[in-house]
Steps between C-alpha positions, in 0.01 A plus 500: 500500500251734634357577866343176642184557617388296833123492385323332222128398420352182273226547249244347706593744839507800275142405353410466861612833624373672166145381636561602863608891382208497318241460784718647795780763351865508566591228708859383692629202612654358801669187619525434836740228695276313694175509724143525356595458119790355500767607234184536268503832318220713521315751310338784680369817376798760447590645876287238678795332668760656640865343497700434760849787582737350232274267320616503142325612190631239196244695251368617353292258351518530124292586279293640789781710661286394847723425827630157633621544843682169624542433957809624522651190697300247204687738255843426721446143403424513129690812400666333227224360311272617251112528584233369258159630545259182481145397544352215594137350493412489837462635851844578626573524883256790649283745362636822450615553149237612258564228250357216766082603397630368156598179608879607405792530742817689386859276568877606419698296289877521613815477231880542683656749295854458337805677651500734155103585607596562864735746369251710305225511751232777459562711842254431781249722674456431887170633677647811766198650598 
């Protein structure tokens, strides 16, 4: 078995950020524990959020190589579990990400991975500066 990577993306969220690094660039993506959006992840133009000291990167997001910074304390919580990039139709919790003009909201999908997974995880970047 190979590394297990901690991030993946369905066909209709790839579509969806195909269309968004089209009209805005590179992008990144961050997941925060709680207050205004919720667990919601967000998209935001690449370096328009900054994480948190030791928030952790689980990118990047393939086939876009683009950042996914998790709250470090949410990432505490679902450390071993796989994160599926989704979209939904609909207005998700605030306003922020650029996919909410569209009418889309972005959502994770969450898969506990098997002891022989845990083993092989891909290593983790934590945010320092």
């Amino acid at each position: 078995m190979g590394v297990t990577k901690r991030l993946k993306i369905t066909s209709k969220a790839k579509e969806l950020v195909e269309e968004l690094q089209l009209e805005h660039g590179e992008l990144m993506f961050y997941q925060a524990g709680g207050c205004c959006e919720g667990t919601q992840p967000m998209c935001f133009l690449k370096g328009g959020y900054y994480p948190r000291l030791n928030d952790v990167n689980i990118g990047p997001l393939e086939p876009f190589g683009f950042n996914f910074w998790i709250d470090r304390d949410l990432f505490e919580y679902w450390k071993h579990s796989e994160f599926e990039l989704d979209v939904l139709d609909g207005f998700g919790t605030g306003g922020f990400s650029l996919e909410i003009p569209k009418g889309k909201t972005f959502k994770i999908n969450y898969r506990i991975f098997t002891t022989e997974e845990i083993e092989n995880l891909d290593d983790l970047k934590r945010y320092e500066h």
